[in-house]
C-alpha positions in Angstrom: 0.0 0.0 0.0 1.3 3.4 -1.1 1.3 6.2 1.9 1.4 9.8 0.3 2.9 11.8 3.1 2.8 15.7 4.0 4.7 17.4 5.9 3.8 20.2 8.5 4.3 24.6 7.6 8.1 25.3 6.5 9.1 21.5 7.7 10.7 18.8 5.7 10.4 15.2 6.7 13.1 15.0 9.3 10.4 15.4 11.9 9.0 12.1 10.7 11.6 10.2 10.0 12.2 8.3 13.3 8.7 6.5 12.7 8.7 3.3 11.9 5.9 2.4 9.1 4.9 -1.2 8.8 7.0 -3.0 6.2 4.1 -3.7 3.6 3.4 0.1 2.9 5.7 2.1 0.3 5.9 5.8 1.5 5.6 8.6 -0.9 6.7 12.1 0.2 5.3 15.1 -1.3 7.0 18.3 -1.3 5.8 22.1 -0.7 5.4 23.6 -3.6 5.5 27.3 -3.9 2.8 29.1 -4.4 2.4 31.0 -7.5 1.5 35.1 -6.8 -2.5 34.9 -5.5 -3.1 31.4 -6.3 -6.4 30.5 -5.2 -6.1 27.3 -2.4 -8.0 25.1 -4.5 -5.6 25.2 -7.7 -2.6 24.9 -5.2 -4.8 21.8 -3.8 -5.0 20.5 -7.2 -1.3 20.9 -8.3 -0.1 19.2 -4.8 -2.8 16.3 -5.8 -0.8 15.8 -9.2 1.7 13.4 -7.8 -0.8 11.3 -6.4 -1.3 8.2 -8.6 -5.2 7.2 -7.9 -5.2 4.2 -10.6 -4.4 2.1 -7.3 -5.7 2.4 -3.6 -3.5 4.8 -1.7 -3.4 6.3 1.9 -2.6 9.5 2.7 -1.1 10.9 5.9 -0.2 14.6 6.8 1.1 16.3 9.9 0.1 19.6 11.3 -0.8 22.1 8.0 0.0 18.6 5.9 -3.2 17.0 7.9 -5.2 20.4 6.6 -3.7 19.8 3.2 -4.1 15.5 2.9 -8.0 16.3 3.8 -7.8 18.7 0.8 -6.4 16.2 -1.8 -9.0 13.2 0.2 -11.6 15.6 -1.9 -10.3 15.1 -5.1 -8.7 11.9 -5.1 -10.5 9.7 -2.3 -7.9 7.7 -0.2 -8.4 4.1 1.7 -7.4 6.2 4.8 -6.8 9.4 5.4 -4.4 10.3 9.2 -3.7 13.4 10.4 -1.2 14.2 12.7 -1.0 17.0 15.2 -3.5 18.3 13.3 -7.3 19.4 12.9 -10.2 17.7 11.0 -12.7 21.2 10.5 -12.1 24.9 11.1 -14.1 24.7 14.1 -11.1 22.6 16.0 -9.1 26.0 15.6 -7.5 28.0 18.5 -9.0 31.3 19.3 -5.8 32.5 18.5 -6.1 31.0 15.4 -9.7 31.7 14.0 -9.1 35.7 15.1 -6.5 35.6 12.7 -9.3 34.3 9.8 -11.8 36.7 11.1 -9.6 39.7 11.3 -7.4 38.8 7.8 -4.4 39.8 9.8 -2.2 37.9 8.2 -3.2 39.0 4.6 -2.0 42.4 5.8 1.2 41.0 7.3 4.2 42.4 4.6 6.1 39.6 3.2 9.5 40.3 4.2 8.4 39.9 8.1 8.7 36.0 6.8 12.4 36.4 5.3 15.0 34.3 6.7 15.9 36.2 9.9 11.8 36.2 10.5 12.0 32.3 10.0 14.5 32.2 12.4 12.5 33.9 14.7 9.2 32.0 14.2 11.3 28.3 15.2 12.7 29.8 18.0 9.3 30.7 19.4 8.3 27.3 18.6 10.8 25.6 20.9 8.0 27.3 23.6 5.7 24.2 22.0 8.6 21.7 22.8 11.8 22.3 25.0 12.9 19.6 25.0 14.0 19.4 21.5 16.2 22.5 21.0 17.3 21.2 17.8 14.1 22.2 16.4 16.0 24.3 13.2 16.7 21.1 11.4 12.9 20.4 10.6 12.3 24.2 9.8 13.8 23.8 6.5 11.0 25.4 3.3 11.8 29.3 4.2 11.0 30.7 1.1 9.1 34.5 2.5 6.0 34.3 0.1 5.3 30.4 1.1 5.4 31.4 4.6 3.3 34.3 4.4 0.4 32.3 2.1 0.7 28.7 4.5 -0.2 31.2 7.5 -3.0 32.9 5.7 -4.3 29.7 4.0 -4.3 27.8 8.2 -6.3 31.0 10.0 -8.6 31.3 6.4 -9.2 27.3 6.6 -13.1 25.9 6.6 -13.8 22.4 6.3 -16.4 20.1 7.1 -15.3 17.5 9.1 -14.7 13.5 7.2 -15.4 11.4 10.2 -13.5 8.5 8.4 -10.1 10.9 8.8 -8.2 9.8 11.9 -6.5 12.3 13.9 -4.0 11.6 16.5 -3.1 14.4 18.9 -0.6 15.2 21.6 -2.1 16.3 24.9 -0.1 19.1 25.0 -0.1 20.9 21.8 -0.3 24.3 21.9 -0.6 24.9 18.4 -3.9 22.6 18.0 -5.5 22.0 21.5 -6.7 18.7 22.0 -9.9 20.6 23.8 -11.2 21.6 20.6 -11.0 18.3 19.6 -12.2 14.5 19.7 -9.1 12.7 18.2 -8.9 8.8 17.6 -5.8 8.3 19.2 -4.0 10.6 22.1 -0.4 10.7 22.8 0.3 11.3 26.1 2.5 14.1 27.1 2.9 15.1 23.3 3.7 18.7 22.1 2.7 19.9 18.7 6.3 18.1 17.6 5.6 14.6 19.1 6.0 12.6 15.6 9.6 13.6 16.5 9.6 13.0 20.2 6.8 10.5 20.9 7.9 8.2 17.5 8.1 5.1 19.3 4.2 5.3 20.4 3.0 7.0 16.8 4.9 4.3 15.1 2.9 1.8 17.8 -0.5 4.1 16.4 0.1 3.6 12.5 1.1 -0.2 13.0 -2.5 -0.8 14.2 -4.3 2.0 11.4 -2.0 0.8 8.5 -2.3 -3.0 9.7 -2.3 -5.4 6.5 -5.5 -7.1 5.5 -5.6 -10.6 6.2 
């Protein structure tokens, strides 16, 4: 079984890598793309969707703004299973802090060179807040192109969907970023931050052995 995977905002796959997949499924990474000057979400959604092969059954699986963008694709090419990570399954999941950035269009007014590489810089070290314990947190920050940035953030506060409850989500208890309170997940990971593919891998590995289990 193919798995096409996304990763989460600015990250590349190192945050994943330490999971261990069972041996029958063939994993497929797709990259951010940039975004071409005031792409609409939907064509980016469809470009993104063009690697996917749909002659044969596929998952999909995508952490953090990768779980937002997995459900996307699920709409145009259906998946067996679709799993988020650290992630949400409808707008209505959102922080506050999140949905006043959608209702205000803050971030639309944001310029773009507050999300240059200094910015970037800036934005990870906030983000060891979500996680102390892994100050090496740099090495997944790695797509820092300003405009991508700048469009992921607006496209995550701007974000309504109708929740799929086929998707399954599996949360950390702690994340900041998505609070498990606005949220019923499938599977919880106890004492998880918003980065606990990378620090909780042995019991998300445990997680995807059970979802991704072959067919007897």
């Amino acid at each position: 079984m193919k798995i096409y995977i996304v990763s989460g905002l600015g990250a590349d796959f190192k945050v994943l890598e330490r999971i261990e997949f069972p041996k029958h499924c063939e994993l497929i990474f797709i990259d951010w793309l940039i975004p071409e000057k005031n792409e609409p979400f939907e064509d980016y959604v469809k470009r993104m969707a063009e690697k996917i092969d749909d002659s044969e059954p596929f998952c999909l699986l995508g952490y953090s703004f990768g779980g937002i963008m997995v459900q996307e694709i699920n709409v145009l090419k259906p998946a067996e299973k679709v799993v988020i990570l650290g992630s949400i399954k409808s707008d209505k999941e959102k922080s506050n802090f999140i949905k006043t950035g959608g209702l205000t269009k803050i971030p639309r007014l944001l310029p773009v060179r507050l999300f240059n590489d200094k910015a970037a810089n800036v934005y990870a070290g906030i983000r060891k807040l979500f996680d102390p314990k892994n100050p090496k947190i740099l090495q997944y920050f790695k797509v820092r192109d300003p405009y991508y940035l700048k469009w992921s953030v607006e496209k995550v506060s701007e974000w309504k969907f109708e929740e799929n409850p086929n998707v399954i989500q599996i949360l950390g208890d702690k994340d900041i970023v998505f609070p498990i309170r606005n949220s019923k997940p499938d599977y919880v990971i106890k004492g998880g931050t918003h980065l606990f593919p990378a620090t909780k891998y042995k019991e998300v590995s445990k997680i995807l052995s059970e979802v991704f289990c072959e067919k007897q």
